[in-house]
C-alpha positions as CSV (number, residue, x, y, z in Angstrom):
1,X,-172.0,-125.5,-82.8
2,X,-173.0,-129.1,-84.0
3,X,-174.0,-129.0,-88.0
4,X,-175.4,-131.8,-89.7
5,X,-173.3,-133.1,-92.8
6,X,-174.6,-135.6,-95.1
7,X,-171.8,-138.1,-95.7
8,X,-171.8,-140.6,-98.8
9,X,-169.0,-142.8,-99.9
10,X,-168.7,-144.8,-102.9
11,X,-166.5,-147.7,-103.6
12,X,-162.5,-147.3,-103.9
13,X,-163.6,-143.4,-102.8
14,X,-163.0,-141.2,-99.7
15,X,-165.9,-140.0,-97.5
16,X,-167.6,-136.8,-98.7
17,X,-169.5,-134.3,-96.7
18,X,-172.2,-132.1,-97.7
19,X,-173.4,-129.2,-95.6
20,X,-176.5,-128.6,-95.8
21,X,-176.7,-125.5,-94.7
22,X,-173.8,-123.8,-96.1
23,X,-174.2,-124.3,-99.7
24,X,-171.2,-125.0,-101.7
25,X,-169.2,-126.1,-98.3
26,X,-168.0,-129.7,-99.4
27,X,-165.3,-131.8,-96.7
28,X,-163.4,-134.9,-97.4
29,X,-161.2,-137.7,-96.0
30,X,-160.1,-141.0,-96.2
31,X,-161.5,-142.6,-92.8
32,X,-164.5,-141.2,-91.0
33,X,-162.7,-140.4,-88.1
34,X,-160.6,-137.7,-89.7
35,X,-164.1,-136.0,-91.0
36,X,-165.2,-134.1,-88.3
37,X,-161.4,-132.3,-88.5
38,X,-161.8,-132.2,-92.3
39,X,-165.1,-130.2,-91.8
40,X,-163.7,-128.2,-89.3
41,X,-160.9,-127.1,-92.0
42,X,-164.1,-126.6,-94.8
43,X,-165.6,-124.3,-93.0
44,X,-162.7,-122.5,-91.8
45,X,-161.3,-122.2,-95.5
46,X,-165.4,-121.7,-97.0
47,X,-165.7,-118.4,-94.6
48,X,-162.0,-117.7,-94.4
49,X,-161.7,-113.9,-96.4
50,X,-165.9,-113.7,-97.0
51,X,-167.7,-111.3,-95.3
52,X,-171.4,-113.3,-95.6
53,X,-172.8,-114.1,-91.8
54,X,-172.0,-117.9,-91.1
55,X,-176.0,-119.2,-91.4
56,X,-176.8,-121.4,-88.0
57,X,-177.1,-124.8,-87.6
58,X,-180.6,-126.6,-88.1
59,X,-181.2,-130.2,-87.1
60,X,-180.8,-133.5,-89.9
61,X,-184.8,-133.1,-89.9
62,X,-185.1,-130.2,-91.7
63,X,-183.2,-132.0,-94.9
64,X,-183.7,-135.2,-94.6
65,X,-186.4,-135.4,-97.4
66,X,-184.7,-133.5,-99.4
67,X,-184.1,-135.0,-103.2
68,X,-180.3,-133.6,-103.2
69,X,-180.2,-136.3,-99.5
70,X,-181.5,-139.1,-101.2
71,X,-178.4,-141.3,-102.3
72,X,-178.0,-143.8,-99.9
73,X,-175.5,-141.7,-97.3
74,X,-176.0,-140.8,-93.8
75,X,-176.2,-138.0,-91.8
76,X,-173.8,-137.1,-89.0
77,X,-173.4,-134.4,-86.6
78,X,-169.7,-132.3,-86.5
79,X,-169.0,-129.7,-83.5
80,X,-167.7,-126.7,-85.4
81,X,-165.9,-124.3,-83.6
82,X,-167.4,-120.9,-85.0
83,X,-164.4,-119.0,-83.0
84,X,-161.5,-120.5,-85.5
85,X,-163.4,-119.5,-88.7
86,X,-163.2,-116.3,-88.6
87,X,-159.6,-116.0,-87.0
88,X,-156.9,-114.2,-89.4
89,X,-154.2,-116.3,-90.6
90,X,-150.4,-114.7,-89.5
91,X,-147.7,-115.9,-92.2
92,X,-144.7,-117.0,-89.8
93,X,-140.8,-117.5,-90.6
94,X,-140.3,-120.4,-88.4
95,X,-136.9,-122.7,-87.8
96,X,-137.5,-126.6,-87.2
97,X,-135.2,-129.7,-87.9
98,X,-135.7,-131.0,-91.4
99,X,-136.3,-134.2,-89.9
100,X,-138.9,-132.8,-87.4
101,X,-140.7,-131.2,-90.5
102,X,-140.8,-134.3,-92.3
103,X,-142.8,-136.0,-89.8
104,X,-144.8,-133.5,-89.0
105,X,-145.9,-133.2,-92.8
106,X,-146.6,-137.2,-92.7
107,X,-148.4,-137.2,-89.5
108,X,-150.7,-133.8,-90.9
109,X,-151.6,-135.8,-94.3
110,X,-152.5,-139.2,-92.3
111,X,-154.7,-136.8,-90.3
112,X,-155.9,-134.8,-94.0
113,X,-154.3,-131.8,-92.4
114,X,-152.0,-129.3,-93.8
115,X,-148.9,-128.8,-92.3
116,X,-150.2,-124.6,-91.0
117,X,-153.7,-126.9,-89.5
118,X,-151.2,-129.4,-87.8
119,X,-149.2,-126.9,-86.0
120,X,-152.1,-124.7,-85.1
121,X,-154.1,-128.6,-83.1
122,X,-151.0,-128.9,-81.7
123,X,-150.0,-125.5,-80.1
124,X,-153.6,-125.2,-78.8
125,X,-153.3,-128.6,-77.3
126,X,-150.2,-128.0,-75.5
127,X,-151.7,-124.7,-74.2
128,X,-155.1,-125.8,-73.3
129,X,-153.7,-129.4,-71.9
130,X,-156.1,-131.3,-74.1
């Protein structure tokens, strides 16, 4: 489902993400191209264990003259996949080369993953072929 996020950055900052319209559901990251994958991780951490229905997307219209909007950002539109936010976390005893986990854990935090989020993209890719 697309949701707007209003995205302001100050100097010497990263990019910040508001969502509109699920209050108190903040994303950040260093580039912009690693924010729609940070939101994606928001959302899935704001709803992870809560119970409240996830409210529906509206379009940037609806907020745009809003005072809490009125900083100078922009607005952008990030696909979030509703099916993943939901989705209960199983703790796993895994095995890897040190190695292996060491650049695993430096690709994830170019990519302002964790190191669970990292291995999660990259299982589904390899299943889906994507």
């Amino acid at each position: 489902m697309l949701y707007p996020i209003y995205v302001h950055k100050e100097e010497n900052s990263a990019y910040c993400a508001i969502f509109p319209d699920i209050p108190g559901c903040f994303a950040g990251a260093d580039d912009i191209q690693a924010l729609p994958r940070a939101a994606q991780e928001a959302v899935e951490a704001h709803f992870g264990a809560d119970e409240d229905p996830i409210p529906s997307a509206t379009p940037p219209d609806t907020w745009t003259a809003h005072p809490d909007y009125q900083d100078g950002g922009f607005w952008m539109l990030v696909d979030i996949d509703l099916s993943r936010v939901r989705s209960r976390a199983v703790r796993l005893n895994i095995s890897l080369p040190e190695n292996l986990v060491q650049r695993i854990d430096a690709t994830a935090r170019q990519r302002g993953q964790s190191r669970s989020a990292f291995l999660a993209t990259a299982a589904e890719r390899e299943m889906t072929g994507v």
